[in-house]
C-alpha positions in Angstrom: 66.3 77.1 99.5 67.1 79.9 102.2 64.1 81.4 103.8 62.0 83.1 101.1 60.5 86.5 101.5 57.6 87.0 99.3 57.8 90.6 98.0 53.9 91.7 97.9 52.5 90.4 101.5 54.4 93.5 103.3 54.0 95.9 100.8 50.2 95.3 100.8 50.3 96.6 104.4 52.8 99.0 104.7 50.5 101.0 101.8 48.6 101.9 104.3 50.8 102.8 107.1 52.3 105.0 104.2 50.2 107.7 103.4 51.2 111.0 104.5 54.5 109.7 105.7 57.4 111.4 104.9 59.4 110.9 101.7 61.8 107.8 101.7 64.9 106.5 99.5 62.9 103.6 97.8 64.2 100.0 96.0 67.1 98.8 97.8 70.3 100.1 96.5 68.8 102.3 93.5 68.5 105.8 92.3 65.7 107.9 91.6 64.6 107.5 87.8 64.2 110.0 85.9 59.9 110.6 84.8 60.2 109.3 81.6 62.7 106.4 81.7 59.9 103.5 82.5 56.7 104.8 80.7 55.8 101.3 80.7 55.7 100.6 84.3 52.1 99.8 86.1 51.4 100.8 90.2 49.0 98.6 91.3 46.7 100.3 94.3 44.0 99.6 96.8 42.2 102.8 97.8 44.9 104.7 96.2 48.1 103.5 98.1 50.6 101.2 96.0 51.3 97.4 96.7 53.0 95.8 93.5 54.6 96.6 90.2 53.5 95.4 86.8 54.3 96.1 83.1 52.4 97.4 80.2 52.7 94.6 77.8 50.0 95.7 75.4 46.9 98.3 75.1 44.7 96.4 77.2 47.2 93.9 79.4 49.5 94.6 82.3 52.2 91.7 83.2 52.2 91.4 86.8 53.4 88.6 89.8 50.3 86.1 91.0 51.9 86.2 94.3 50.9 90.5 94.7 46.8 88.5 95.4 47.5 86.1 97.3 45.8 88.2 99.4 42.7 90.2 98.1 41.5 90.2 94.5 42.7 91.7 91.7 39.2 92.8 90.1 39.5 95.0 93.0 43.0 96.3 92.6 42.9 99.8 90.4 46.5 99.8 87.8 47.6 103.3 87.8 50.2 103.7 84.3 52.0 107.0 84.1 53.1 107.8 87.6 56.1 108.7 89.2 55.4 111.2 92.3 52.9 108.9 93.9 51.6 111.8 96.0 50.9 113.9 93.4 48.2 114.0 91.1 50.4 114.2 87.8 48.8 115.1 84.4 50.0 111.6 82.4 48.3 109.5 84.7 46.1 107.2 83.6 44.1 104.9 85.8 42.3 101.9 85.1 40.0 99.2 86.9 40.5 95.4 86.0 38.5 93.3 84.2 39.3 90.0 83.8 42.4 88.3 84.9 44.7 85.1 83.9 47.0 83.4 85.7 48.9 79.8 84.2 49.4 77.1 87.1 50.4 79.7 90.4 52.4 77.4 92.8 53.0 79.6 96.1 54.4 76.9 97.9 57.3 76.8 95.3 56.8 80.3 94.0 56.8 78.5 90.4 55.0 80.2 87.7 54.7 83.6 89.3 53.0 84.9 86.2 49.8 87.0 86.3 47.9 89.3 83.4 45.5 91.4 84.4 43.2 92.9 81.8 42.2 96.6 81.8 38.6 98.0 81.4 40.0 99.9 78.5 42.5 100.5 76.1 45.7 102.5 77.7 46.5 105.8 75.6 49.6 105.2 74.4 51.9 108.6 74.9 55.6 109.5 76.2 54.7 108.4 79.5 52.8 105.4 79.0 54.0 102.8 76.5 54.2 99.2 75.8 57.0 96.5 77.1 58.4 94.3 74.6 59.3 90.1 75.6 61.6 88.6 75.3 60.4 85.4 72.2 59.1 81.8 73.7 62.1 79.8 75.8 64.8 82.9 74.9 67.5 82.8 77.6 69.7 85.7 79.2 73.2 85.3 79.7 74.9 85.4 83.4 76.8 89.1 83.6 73.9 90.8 81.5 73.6 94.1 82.5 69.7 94.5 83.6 67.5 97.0 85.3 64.6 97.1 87.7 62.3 100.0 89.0 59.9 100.3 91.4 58.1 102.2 94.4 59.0 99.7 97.2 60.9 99.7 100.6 64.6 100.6 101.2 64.8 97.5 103.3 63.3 95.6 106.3 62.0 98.8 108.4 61.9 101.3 105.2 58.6 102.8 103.6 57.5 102.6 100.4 58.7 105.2 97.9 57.3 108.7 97.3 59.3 108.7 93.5 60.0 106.4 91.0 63.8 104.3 92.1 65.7 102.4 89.5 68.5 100.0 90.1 71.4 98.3 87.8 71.6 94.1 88.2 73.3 91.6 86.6 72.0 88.1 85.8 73.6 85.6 88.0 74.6 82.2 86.5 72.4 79.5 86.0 73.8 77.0 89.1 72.7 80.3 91.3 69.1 80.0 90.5 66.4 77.8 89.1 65.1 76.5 86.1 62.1 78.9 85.9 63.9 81.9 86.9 65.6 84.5 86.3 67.7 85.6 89.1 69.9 89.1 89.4 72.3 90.6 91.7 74.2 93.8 92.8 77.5 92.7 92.6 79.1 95.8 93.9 77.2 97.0 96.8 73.4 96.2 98.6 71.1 96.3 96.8 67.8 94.9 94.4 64.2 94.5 95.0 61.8 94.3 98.3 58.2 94.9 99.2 56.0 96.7 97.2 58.2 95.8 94.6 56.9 92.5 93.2 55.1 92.2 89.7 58.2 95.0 88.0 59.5 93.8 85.1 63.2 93.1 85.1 64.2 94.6 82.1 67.1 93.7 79.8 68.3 94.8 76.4 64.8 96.9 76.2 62.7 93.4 77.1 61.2 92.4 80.0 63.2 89.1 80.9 61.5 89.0 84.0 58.5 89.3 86.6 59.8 89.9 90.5 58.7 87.4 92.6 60.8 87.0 96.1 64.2 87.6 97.2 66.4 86.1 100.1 65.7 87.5 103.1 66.8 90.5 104.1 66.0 92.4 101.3 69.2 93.4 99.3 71.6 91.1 101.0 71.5 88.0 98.6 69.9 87.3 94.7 66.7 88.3 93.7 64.0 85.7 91.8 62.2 86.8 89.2 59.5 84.1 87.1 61.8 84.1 83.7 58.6 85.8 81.3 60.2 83.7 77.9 58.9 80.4 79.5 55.2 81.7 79.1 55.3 84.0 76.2 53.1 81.6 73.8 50.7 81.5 76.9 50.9 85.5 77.1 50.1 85.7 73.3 47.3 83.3 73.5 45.4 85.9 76.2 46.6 88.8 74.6 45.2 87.5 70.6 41.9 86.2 72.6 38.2 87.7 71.8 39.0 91.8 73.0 35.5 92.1 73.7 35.4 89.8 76.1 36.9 89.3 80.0 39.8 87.0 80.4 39.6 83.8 82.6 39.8 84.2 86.4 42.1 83.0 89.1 
């Protein structure tokens, strides 16, 4: 495997070196989305500056990448659902702490079951701006050339910044010799482009379902396919947390 660049490490620290820097293109290759395209979509923040992506999955869970703590917490991390301008203090956000968390067998030296659901203090208000994910059902496959998307607040590349706005960008699923067995893997076929730091934990979404959870792409960022943990190998495990006791926190890493 070609030298793996793990998509949350960099983004942890360039949040901070971002603050009141000026406003920067965002995911690799992309567009800026338009406010209400990915109500579903989770920033995840340390004193208020993003690090990772994540995915509203139900009321009271958020579908995120394990590898976005492998440094830090997450009881400490604060989800923010709703944004888009992340310097602006928009109406339709909503913000919650986390607690309890759930991860299922985390490898990071393979970056194997890159799966993490972090459970919110409260229920999310569902409105336009913040709604649920569907997934995909348990062992459901996506076929190579599917058209897909991914959004998120991360880097333009190497040297970038993290993103003031909201970026979207179109992938397609790569075949199954071009990947692994627990992944999903995407490319931009037609020019640079994908995911980078501050990006991991987004939802890769296809056909309206999240397919996928960003994990790492070959280095540099948006020259090469992106990995993402494939979300139908744990979806029994996801319903088991989700259909657990509400009143109660959810295991710990």
């Amino acid at each position: 495997m070609p030298a793996l660049r793990l998509l949350a490490l960099l983004g942890g620290l360039l949040a901070y070196a971002w603050a009141g820097s000026a406003p920067c293109a965002g995911i690799v290759g992309g567009r800026r989305a338009r406010s209400r395209d990915f109500p579903f979509l989770a920033s995840l923040q340390r004193q208020g500056n993003h690090f990772c992506g994540g995915a509203l999955i139900h009321s009271r869970f958020v579908l995120t990448a394990a590898s976005c703590f492998r440094i830090g917490n997450p009881t400490t991390a604060t989800v923010v659902l709703g944004a888009y301008d992340l310097r602006r203090q928009e109406h339709s956000r909503q913000i919650f702490s986390v607690r309890g968390v759930s991860e299922n067998g985390y490898d990071p030296q393979e970056n194997l079951n890159d799966v993490l659901l972090l459970q919110l203090d409260r229920e999310a208000n569902l409105t336009s701006r913040v709604a649920v994910l569907p997934l995909p059902q348990q062992n459901a496959t996506v076929e190579a050339g599917t058209n897909c998307q991914v959004a998120g607040w991360g880097i333009t590349g190497p040297r970038g910044r993290l993103s003031r706005y909201l970026r979207v960008v179109n992938v397609t699923v790569t075949p199954e010799d071009q990947c692994r067995p627990n992944n999903v893997c995407t490319d931009v076929l037609t020019h640079r482009g994908g995911i980078c730091q501050g990006d991991g934990g987004t939802p890769l979404v296809c056909s309206g379902l999240a397919h996928g959870v960003a994990s790492f792409s070959l280095s540099p960022c948006g020259r090469g396919a992106d990995f993402f943990a494939r979300v139908a190998l744990f979806r029994n495990w996801i319903d088991s947390v989700l259909n657990g006791p509400s009143d109660e926190p959810v295991g710990g890493l």
